[in-house]
DRENDO-1510 file (C-alpha; in Angstrom, 1 decimal, always signed):
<recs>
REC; n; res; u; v; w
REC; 1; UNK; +14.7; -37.7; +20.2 .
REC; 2; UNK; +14.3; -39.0; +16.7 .
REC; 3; UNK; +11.3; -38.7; +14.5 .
REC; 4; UNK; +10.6; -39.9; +11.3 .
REC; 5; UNK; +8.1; -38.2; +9.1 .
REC; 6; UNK; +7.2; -40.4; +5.9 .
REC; 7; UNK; +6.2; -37.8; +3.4 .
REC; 8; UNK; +5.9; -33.9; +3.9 .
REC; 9; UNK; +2.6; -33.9; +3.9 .
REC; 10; UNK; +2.4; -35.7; +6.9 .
REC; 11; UNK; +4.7; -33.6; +9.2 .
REC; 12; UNK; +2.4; -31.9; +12.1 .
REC; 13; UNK; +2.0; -28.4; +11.9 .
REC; 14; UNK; +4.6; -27.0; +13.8 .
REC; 15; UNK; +6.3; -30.2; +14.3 .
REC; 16; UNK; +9.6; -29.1; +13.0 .
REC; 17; UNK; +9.7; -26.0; +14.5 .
REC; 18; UNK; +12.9; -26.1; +17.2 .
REC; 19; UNK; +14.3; -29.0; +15.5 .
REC; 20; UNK; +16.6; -30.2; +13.1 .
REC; 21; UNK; +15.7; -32.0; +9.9 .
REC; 22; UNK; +17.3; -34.1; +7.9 .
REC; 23; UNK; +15.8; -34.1; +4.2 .
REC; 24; UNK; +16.6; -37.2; +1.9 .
REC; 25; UNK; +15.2; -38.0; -1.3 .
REC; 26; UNK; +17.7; -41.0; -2.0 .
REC; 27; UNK; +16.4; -41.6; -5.6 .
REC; 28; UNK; +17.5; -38.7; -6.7 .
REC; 29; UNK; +18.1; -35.2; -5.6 .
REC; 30; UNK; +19.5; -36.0; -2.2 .
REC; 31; UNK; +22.0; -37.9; -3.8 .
REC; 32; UNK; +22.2; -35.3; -6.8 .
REC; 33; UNK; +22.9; -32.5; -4.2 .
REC; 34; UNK; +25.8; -34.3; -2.4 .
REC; 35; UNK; +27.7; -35.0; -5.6 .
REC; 36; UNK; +27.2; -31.5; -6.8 .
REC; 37; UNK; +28.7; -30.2; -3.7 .
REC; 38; UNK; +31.2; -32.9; -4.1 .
REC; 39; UNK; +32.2; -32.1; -7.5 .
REC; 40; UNK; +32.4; -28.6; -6.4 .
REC; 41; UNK; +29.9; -26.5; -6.6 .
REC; 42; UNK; +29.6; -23.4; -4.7 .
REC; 43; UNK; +26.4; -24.1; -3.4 .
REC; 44; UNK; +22.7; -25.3; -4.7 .
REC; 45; UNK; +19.5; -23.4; -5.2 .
REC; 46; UNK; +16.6; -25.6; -4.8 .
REC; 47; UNK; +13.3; -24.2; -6.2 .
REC; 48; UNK; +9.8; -25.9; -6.1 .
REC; 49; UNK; +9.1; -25.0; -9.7 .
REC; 50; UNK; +10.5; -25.0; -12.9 .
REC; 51; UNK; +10.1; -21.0; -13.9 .
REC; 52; UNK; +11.1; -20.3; -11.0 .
REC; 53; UNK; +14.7; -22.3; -11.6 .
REC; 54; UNK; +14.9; -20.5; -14.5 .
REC; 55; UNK; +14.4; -16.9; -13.4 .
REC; 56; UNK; +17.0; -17.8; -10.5 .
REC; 57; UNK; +19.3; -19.0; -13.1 .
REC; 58; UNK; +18.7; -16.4; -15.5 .
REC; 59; UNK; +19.3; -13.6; -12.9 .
REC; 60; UNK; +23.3; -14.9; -12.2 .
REC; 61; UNK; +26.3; -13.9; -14.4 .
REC; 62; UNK; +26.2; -15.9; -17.7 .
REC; 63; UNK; +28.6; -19.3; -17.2 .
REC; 64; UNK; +27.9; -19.3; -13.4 .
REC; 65; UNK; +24.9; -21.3; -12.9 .
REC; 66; UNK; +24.0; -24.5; -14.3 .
REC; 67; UNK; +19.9; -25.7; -14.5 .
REC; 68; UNK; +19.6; -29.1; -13.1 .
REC; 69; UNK; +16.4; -31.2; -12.6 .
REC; 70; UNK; +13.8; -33.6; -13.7 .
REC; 71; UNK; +9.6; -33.6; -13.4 .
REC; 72; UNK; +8.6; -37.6; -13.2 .
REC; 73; UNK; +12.0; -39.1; -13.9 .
REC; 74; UNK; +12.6; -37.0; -17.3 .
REC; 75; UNK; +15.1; -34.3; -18.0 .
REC; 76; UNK; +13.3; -30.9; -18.2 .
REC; 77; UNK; +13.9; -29.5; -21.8 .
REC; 78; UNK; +16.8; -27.2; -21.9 .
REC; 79; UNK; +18.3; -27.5; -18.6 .
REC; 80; UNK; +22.3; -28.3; -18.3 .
REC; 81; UNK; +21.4; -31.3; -16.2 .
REC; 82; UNK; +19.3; -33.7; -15.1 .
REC; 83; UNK; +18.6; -35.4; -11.5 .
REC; 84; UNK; +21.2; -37.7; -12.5 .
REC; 85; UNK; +24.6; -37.7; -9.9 .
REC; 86; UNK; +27.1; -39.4; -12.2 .
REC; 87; UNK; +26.5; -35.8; -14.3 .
REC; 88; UNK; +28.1; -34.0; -11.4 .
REC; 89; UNK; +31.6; -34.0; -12.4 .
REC; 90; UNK; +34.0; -31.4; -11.6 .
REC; 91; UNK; +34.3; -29.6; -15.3 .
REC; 92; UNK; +30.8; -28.9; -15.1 .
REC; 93; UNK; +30.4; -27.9; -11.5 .
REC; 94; UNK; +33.4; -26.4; -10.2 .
REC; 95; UNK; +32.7; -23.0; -9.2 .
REC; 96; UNK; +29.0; -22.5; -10.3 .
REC; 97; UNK; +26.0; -22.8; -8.7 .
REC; 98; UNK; +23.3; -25.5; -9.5 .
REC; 99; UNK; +20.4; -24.3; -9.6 .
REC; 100; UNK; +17.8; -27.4; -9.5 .
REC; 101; UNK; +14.0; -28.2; -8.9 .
REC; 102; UNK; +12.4; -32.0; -8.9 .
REC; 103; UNK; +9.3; -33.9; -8.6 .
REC; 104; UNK; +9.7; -34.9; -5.0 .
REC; 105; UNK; +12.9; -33.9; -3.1 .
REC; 106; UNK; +13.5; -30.1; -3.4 .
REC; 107; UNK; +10.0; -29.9; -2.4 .
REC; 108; UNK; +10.7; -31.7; +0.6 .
REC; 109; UNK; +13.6; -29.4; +1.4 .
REC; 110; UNK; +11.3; -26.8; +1.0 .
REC; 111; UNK; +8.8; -27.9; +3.2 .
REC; 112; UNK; +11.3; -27.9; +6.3 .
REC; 113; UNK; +11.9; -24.4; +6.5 .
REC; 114; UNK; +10.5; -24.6; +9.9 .
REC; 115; UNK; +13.8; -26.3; +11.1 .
REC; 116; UNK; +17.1; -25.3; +11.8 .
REC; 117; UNK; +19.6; -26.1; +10.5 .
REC; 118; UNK; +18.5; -28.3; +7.4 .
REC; 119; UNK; +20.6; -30.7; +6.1 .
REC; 120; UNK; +20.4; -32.9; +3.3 .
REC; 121; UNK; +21.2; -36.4; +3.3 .
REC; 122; UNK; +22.1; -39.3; +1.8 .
REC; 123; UNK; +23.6; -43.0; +1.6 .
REC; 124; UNK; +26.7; -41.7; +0.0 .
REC; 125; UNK; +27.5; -38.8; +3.1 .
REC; 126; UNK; +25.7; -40.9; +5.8 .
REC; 127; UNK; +28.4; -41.2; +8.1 .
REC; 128; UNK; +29.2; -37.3; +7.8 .
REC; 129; UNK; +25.4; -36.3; +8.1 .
REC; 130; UNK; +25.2; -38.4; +11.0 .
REC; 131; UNK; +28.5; -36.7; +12.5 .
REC; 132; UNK; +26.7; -33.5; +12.0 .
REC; 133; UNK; +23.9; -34.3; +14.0 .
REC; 134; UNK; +25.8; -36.3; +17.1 .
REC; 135; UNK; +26.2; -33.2; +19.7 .
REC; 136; UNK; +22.7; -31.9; +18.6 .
REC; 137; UNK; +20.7; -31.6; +21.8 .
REC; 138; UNK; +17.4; -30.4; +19.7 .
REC; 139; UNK; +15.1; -33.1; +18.3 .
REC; 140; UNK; +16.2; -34.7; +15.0 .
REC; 141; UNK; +13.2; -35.0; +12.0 .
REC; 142; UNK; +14.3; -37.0; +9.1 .
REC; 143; UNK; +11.8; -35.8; +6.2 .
REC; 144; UNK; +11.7; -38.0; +3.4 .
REC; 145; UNK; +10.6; -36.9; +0.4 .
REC; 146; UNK; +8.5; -40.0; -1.1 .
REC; 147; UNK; +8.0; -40.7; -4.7 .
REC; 148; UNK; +5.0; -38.4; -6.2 .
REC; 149; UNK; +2.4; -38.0; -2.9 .
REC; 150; UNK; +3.8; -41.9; -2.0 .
REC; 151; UNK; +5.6; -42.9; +0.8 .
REC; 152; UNK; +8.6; -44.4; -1.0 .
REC; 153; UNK; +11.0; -47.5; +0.3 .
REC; 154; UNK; +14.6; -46.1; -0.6 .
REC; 155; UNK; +13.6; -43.2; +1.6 .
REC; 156; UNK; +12.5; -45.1; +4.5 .
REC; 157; UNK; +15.2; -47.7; +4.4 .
REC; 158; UNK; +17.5; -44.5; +4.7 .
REC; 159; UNK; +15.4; -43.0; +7.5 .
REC; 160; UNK; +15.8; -46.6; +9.1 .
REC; 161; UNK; +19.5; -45.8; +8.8 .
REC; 162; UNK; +19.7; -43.0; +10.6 .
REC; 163; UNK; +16.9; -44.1; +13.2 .
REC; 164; UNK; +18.6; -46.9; +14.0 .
REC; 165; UNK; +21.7; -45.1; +14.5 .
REC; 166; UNK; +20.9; -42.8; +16.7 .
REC; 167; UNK; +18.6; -45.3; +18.6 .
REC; 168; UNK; +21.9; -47.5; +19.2 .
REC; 169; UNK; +23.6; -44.1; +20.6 .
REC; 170; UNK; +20.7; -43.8; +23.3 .
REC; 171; UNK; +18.3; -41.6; +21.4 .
REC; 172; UNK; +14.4; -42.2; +22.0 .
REC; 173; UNK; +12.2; -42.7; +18.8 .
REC; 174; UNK; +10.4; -40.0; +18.4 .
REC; 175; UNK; +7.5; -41.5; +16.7 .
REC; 176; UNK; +5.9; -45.3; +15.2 .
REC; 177; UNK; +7.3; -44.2; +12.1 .
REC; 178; UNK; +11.0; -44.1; +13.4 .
REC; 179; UNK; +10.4; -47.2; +15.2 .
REC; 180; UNK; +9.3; -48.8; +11.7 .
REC; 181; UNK; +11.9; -47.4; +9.7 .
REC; 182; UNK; +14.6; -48.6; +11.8 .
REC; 183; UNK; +13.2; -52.1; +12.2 .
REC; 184; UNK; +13.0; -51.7; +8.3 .
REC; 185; UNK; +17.2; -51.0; +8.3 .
REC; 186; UNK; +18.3; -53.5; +10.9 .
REC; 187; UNK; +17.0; -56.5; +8.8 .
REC; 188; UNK; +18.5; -55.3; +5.3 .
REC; 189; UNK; +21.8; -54.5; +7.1 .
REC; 190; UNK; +21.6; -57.7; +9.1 .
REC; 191; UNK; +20.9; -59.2; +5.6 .
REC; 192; UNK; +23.9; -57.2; +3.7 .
REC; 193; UNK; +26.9; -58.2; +6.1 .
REC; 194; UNK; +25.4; -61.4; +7.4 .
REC; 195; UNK; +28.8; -63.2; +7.6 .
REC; 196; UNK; +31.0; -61.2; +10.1 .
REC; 197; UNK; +31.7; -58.3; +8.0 .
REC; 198; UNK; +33.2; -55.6; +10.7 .
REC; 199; UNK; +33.7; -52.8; +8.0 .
REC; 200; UNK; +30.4; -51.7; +7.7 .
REC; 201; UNK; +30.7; -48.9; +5.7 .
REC; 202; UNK; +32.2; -50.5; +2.6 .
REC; 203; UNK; +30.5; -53.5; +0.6 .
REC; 204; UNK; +31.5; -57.4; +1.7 .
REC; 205; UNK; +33.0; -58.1; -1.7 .
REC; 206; UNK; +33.4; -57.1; -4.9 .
REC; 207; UNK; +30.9; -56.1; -7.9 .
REC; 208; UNK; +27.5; -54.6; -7.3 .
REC; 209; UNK; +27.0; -52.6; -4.3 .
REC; 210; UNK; +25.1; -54.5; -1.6 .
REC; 211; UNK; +22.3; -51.6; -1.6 .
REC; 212; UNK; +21.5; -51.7; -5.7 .
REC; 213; UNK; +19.1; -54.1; -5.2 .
REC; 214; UNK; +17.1; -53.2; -1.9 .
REC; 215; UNK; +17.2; -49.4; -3.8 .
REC; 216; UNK; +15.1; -51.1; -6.7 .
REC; 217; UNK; +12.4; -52.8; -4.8 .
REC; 218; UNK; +10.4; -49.5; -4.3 .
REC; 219; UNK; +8.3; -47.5; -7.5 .
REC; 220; UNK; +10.8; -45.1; -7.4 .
REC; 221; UNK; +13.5; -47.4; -8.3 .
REC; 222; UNK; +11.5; -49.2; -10.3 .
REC; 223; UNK; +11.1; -46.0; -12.2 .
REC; 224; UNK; +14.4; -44.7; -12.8 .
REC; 225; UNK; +15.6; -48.6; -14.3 .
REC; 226; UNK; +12.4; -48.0; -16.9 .
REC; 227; UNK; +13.9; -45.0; -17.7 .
REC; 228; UNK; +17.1; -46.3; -18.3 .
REC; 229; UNK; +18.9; -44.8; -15.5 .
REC; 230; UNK; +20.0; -48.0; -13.2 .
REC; 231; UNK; +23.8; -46.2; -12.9 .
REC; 232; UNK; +21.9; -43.4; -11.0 .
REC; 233; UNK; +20.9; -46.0; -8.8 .
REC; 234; UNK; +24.6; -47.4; -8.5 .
REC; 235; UNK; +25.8; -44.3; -7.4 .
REC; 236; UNK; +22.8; -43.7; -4.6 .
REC; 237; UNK; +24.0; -46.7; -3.2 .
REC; 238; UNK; +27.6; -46.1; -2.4 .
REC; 239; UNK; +27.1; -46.0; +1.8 .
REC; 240; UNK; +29.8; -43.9; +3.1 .
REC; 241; UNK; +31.4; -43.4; -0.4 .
REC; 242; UNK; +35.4; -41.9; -0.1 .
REC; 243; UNK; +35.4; -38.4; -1.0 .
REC; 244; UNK; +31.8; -37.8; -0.3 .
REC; 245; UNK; +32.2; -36.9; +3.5 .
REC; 246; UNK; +30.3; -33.6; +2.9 .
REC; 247; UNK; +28.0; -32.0; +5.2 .
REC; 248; UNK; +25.2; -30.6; +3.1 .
REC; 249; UNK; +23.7; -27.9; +5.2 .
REC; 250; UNK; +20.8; -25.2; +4.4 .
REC; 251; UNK; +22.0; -21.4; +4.5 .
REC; 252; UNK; +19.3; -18.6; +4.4 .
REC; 253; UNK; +18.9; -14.8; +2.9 .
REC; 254; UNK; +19.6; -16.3; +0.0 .
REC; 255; UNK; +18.4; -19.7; +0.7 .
REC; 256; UNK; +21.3; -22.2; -0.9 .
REC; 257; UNK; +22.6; -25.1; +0.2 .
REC; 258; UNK; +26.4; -25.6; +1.2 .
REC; 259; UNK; +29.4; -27.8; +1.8 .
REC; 260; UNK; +29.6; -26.6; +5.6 .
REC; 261; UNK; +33.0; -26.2; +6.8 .
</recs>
């Protein structure tokens, strides 16, 4: 069974408990986690709050930690990084760990303790995230983070993704919200590869990816093009993007995130 839960704040109490969830937070930290990993990191720290970041940060050999993170779409003053995935290459990630807290998405992460496992997903591991998840006989909760207390479209429309998915595989809906959020994915896919297109985890032709422009619709997208970051958007979009098939998957005592094996 598949349920959908729009914003963290509106998960039951309890809901997630025997479950697994799937966290997304597609504009950015989602996205920003999946590169890291990518890029190689060792693993990623999510906090909730910025001191925090820094204590974790502060407490790891010097050189083996890089800061990471953003409050309303800005930088935080003197972190290494921001929320930004393009800045997850390998000369700054390989071999540290990113420590990294944001408005919206390591919150959500946060909030789904209650699951297990917890996995973080995105556009750009969808198909490996989903892989994951196939022989799973507990109930699946995709969490999405939302944009500041707002139920966010980039997050639903990925939600939809994976709904829909799983619904095509047999799964119930768990929920109305899974049912909407699938509906929501069927007619922008339908609307990407109208035409035939059988491949579809690569765009129908070339230039901009298909997704840039359903991924700037919502405030959050809106957002990150104000602040002059429409390449972060670019790279959120990349469905199924080649060298990205990483499982991002929630370890505990110490809580990280990992590239499971």
């Amino acid at each position: 069974m598949v349920f959908v839960h729009s914003l963290p704040g509106l998960i039951p109490r309890g809901a997630l408990r025997g479950g697994i969830a799937v966290v997304i937070d597609v504009l950015r930290a989602s996205t920003m986690i999946v590169h890291a990993l990518a890029a190689g990191c060792r693993e990623v720290i999510p906090c909730g709050e910025i001191e925090e970041a820094r204590a974790a940060a502060a407490a790891m050999p010097p050189g083996t930690a890089i800061l990471a993170g953003e409050r309303h779409g800005v930088p935080i003053p003197g972190f290494d990084l921001g929320n930004s995935p393009g800045q997850c290459t390998a000369e700054a990630c390989e071999g540290r760990a990113m420590i990294i807290t944001t408005t919206n998405g390591t919150r959500a992460i946060l909030a789904s303790l209650e699951a297990e496992p917890v996995v973080v997903g995105s556009f750009v591991n969808f198909a490996a995230t989903a892989q994951r998840l196939l022989h799973e006989e507990k109930p699946i909760h995709v969490v999405c983070a939302g944009t500041e207390g707002s139920i966010s479209y980039e997050d639903t429309l990925l939600a939809g993704a994976f709904a829909r998915h799983f619904k095509d595989l047999g799964h119930p809906m768990g929920n109305d919200e899974a049912e909407i959020a699938a509906g929501l994915w069927a007619r922008v896919e339908e609307s990407i590869w109208a035409g035939g297109e059988t491949d579809r985890s690569r765009p129908r032709h070339g230039g901009e990816e298909p997704l840039v422009r359903y991924l700037t619709r919502g405030q959050g997208g809106r957002r990150v093009v104000e602040l002059g970051l429409a390449a972060d958007i670019a790279d959120a979009a990349r469905l199924n993007r080649p060298g990205f098939q990483v499982v991002a998957e929630l370890r505990r005592d110490p809580l990280r995130i990992v590239a499971r094996a």
